[in-house]
C-alpha positions as CSV (number, residue, x, y, z in Angstrom):
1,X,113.4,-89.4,111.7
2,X,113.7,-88.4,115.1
3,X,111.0,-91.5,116.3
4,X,113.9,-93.9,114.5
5,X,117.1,-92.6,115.3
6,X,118.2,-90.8,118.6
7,X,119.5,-87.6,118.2
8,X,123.0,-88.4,119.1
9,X,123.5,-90.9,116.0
10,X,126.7,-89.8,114.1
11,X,126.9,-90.7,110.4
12,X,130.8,-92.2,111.5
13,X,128.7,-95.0,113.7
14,X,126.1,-95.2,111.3
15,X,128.4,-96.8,108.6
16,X,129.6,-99.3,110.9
17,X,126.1,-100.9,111.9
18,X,127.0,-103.4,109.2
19,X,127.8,-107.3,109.5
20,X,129.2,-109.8,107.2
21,X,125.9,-110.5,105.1
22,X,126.2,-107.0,104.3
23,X,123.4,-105.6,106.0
24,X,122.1,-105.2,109.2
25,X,118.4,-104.9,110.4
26,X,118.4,-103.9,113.8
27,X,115.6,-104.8,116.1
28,X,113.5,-101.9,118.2
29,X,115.4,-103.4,121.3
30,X,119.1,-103.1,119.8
31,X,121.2,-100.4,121.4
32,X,124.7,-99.5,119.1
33,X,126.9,-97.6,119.6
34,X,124.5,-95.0,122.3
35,X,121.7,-95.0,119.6
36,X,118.2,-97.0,119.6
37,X,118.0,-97.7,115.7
38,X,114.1,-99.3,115.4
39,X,113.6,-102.2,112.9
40,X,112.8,-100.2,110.3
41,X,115.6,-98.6,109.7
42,X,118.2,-100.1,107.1
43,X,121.8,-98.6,107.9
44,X,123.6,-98.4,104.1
45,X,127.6,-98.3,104.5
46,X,130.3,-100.7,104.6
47,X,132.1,-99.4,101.1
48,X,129.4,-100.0,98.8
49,X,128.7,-103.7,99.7
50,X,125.4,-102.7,101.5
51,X,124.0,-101.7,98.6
52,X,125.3,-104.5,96.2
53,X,123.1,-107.1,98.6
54,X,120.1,-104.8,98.4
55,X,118.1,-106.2,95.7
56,X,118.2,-109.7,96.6
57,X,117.4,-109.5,100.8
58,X,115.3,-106.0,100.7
59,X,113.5,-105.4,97.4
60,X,109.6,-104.4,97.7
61,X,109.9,-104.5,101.7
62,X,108.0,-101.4,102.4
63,X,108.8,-101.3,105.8
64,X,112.6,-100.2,105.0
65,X,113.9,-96.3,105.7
66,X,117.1,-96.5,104.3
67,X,120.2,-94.8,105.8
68,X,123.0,-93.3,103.7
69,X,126.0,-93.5,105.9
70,X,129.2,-92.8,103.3
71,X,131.7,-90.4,102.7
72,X,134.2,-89.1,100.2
73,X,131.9,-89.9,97.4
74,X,130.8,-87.7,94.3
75,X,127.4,-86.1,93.8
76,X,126.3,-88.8,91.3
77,X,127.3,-91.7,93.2
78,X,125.2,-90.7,96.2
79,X,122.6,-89.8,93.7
80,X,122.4,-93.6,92.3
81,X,122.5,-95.1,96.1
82,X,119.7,-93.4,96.6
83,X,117.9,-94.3,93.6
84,X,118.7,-97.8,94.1
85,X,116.8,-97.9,97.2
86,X,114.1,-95.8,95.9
87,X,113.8,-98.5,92.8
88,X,113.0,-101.2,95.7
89,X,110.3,-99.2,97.3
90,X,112.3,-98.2,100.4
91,X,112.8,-94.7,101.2
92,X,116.4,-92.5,101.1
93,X,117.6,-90.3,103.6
94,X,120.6,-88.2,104.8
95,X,121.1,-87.3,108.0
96,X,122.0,-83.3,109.0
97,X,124.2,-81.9,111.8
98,X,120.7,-81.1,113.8
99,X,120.3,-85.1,114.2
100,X,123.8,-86.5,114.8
101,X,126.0,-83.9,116.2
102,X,126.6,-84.0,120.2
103,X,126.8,-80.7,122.3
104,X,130.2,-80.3,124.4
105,X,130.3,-77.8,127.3
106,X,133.7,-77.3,125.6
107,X,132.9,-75.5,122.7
108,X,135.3,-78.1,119.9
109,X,137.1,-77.0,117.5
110,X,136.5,-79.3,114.1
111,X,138.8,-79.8,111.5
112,X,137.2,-80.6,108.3
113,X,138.0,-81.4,104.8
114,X,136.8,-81.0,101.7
115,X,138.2,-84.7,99.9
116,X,140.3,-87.4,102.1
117,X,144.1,-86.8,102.5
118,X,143.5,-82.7,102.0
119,X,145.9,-82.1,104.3
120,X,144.0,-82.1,107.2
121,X,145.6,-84.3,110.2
122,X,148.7,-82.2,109.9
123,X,146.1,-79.1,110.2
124,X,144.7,-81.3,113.2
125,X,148.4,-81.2,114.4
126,X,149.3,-77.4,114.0
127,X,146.4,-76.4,115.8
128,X,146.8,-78.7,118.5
129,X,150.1,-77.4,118.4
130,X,148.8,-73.6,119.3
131,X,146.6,-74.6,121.6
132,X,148.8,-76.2,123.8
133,X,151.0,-73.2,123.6
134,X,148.6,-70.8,124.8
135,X,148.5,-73.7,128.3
136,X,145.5,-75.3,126.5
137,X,144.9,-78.9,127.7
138,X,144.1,-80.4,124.5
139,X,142.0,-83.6,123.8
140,X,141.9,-85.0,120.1
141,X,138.7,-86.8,119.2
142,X,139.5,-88.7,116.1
143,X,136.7,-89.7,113.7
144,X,136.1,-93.9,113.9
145,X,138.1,-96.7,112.3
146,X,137.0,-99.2,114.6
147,X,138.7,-102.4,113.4
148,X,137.7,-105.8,114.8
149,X,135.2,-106.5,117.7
150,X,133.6,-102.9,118.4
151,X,132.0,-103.9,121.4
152,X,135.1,-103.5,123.1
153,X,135.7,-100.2,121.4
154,X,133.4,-98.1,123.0
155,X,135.8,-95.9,124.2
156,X,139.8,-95.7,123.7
157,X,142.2,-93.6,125.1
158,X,145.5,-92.8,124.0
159,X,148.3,-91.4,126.1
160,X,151.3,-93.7,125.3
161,X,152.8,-96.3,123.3
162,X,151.7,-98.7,125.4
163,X,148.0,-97.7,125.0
164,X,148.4,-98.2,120.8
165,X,149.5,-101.9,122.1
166,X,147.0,-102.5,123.7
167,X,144.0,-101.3,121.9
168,X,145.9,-103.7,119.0
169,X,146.0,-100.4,116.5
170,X,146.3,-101.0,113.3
171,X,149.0,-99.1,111.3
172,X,146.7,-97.4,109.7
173,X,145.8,-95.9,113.5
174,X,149.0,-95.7,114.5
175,X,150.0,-93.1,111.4
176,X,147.3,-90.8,112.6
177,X,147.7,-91.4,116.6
178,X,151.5,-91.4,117.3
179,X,152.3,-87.7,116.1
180,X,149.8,-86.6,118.7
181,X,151.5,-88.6,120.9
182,X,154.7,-88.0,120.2
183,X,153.8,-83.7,120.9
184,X,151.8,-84.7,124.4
185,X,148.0,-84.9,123.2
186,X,146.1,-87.2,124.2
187,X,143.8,-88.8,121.7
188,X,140.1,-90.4,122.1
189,X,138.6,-92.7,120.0
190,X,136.3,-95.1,119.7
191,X,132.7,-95.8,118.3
192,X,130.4,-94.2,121.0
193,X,130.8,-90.5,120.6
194,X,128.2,-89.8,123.7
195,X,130.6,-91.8,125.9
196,X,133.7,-90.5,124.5
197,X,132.6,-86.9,124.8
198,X,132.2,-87.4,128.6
199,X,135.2,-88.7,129.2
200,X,137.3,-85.9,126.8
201,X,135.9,-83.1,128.2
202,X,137.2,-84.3,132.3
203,X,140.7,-83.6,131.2
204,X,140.7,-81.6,128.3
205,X,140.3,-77.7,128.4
206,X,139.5,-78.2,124.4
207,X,138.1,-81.1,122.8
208,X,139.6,-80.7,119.1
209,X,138.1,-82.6,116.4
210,X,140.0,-84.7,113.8
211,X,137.9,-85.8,110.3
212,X,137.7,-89.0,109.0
213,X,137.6,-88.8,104.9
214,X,135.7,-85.7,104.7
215,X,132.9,-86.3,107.2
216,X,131.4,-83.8,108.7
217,X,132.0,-83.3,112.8
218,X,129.9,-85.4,115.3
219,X,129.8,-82.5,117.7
220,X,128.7,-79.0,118.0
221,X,131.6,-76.8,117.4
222,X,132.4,-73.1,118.3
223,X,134.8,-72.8,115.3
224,X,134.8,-75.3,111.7
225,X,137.8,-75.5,110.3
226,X,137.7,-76.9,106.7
227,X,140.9,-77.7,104.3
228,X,140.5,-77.1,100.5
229,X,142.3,-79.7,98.4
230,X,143.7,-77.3,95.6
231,X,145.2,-80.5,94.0
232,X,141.7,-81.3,93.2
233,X,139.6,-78.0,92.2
234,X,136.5,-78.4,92.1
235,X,136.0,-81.0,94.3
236,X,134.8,-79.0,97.0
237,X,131.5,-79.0,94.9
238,X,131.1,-81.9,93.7
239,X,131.7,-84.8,97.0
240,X,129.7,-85.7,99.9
241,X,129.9,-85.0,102.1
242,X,132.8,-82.3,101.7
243,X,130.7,-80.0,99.7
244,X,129.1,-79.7,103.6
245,X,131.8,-78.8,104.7
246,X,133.2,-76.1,102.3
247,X,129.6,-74.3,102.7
248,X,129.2,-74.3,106.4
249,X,132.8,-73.7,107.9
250,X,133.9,-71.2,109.8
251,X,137.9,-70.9,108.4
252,X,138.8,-72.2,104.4
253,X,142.3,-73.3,104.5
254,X,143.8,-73.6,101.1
255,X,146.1,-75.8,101.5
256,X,149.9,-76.2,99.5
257,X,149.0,-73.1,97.7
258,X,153.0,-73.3,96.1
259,X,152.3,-76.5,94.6
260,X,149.0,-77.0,93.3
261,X,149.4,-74.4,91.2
262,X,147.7,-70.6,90.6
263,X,145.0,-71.3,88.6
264,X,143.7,-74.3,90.9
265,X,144.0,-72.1,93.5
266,X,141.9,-69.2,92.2
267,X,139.5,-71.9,91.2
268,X,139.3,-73.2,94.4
269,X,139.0,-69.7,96.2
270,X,136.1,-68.7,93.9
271,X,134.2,-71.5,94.7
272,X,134.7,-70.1,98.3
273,X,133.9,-66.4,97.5
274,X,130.8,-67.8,95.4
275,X,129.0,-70.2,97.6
276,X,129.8,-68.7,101.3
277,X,131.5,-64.8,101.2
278,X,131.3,-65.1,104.8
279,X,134.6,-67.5,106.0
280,X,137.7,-66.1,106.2
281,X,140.4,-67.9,103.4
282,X,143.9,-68.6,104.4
283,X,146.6,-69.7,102.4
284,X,149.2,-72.6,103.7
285,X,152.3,-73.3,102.0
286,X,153.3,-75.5,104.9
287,X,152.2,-77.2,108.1
């Protein structure tokens, strides 16, 4: 893999080498998003429709390495992309932390999560929250939803109102951005992850990570921080990417312990004590 795709390819870019056919073949000399992808790699993402255009433009082209780029999706599902592309003769692969993940001389801090909308930007929040109290200066990374022409999305910066405005942020952006705002952090986004690293870690004394769905983080991090959906036991075995997650963080929260229930609780804690004794497993009531 590493003659295809440069080491600092992120699975969160990966999913938006797509174009309106549904599918893009990038040439040896194409340069997204601070990767080289070489022709023969065939980037899979873009909610499924990817794959539903595979067997009429790509089937029996030998020359194809296929790239699975989701997230949020269960075992199975990932399982039948993959067999899809194996059906046409093209290879399947995932990409690892040791290929896509960025080191920071900052040492992040990544939060996680297990399934989307686990609880984790307010997570994001509350930790930002302490840091700053301690006279961190925080910088929020937040994971991609680069809307509309992403060569002009390289990197974004967001310190004010007037920043959302003119970056033309979506709602969907501005739910996730403006409480950071609103408490002082400054948030960094964007589709170039190389770039944005650089320009974090000038004014930041901690880069913090902030998920998208339940990807895993794009940098190296000196503490993982992964939130346990105990709406939804059992879950943290049975997604992807979140099962990645739950096994190879650092702190489980368990999040709205009072709510979800006791036995979905204990479920989701022995899933924890079962597949990785080592984190430490907090229980939140409220952020």
């Amino acid at each position: 893999m590493s003659d295809h795709i440069a080491p600092r390819t992120s699975p969160g870019a990966l999913q938006h080498l797509t174009k309106d056919a549904g599918t893009v073949q990038a040439s040896p000399h194409d340069h997204i998003h601070g990767a080289v992808v070489a022709g023969r790699i065939l980037i899979m993402g873009a909610a499924g429709r990817d794959f539903h255009d595979f067997n009429t433009y790509y089937r029996n082209n030998r020359d194809f390495e296929v790239v699975f780029a989701y997230s949020d999706l269960p075992h199975p599902e990932v399982t039948h992309k993959a067999s899809l592309a194996l059906s046409c003769q093209a290879d399947s692969t995932l990409l690892g932390g040791r290929q896509i993940r960025l080191k920071s001389s900052k040492s992040p801090i990544s939060i996680l999560a297990v399934r989307t909308a686990s609880g984790e930007s307010k997570t994001t929040r509350r930790v930002a929250a302490l840091l700053r109290e301690m006279g961190k200066r925080v910088a929020v990374v937040r994971h991609t939803m680069p809307y509309g022409n992403r060569k002009e999305q390289e990197v974004k910066r967001f310190a004010s109102y007037e920043d959302l405005d003119r970056h033309h942020t979506t709602i969907e952006e501005r739910e996730e951005y403006e409480p950071h705002i609103d408490s002082g952090t400054t948030v960094f986004a964007g589709v170039d992850y190389w770039k944005i690293l650089g320009e974090a870690e000038q004014e930041a004394d901690v880069i913090h990570w902030d998920r998208g769905n339940n990807d895993f983080s794009f940098y190296r991090s000196g503490l993982e921080i992964a939130v346990a959906d105990t709406f939804r036991p059992g879950h943290e075995l049975t997604y992807h990417p979140g099962e990645v997650n739950f096994r190879s963080t650092d702190v489980i929260v368990l999040n709205m312990v009072d709510n979800a229930g006791r036995s979905n609780v204990e479920e989701v804690r022995s899933s924890a004590e079962r597949v990785k004794p080592g984190p430490r497993t907090l229980n939140v009531h409220h952020l």
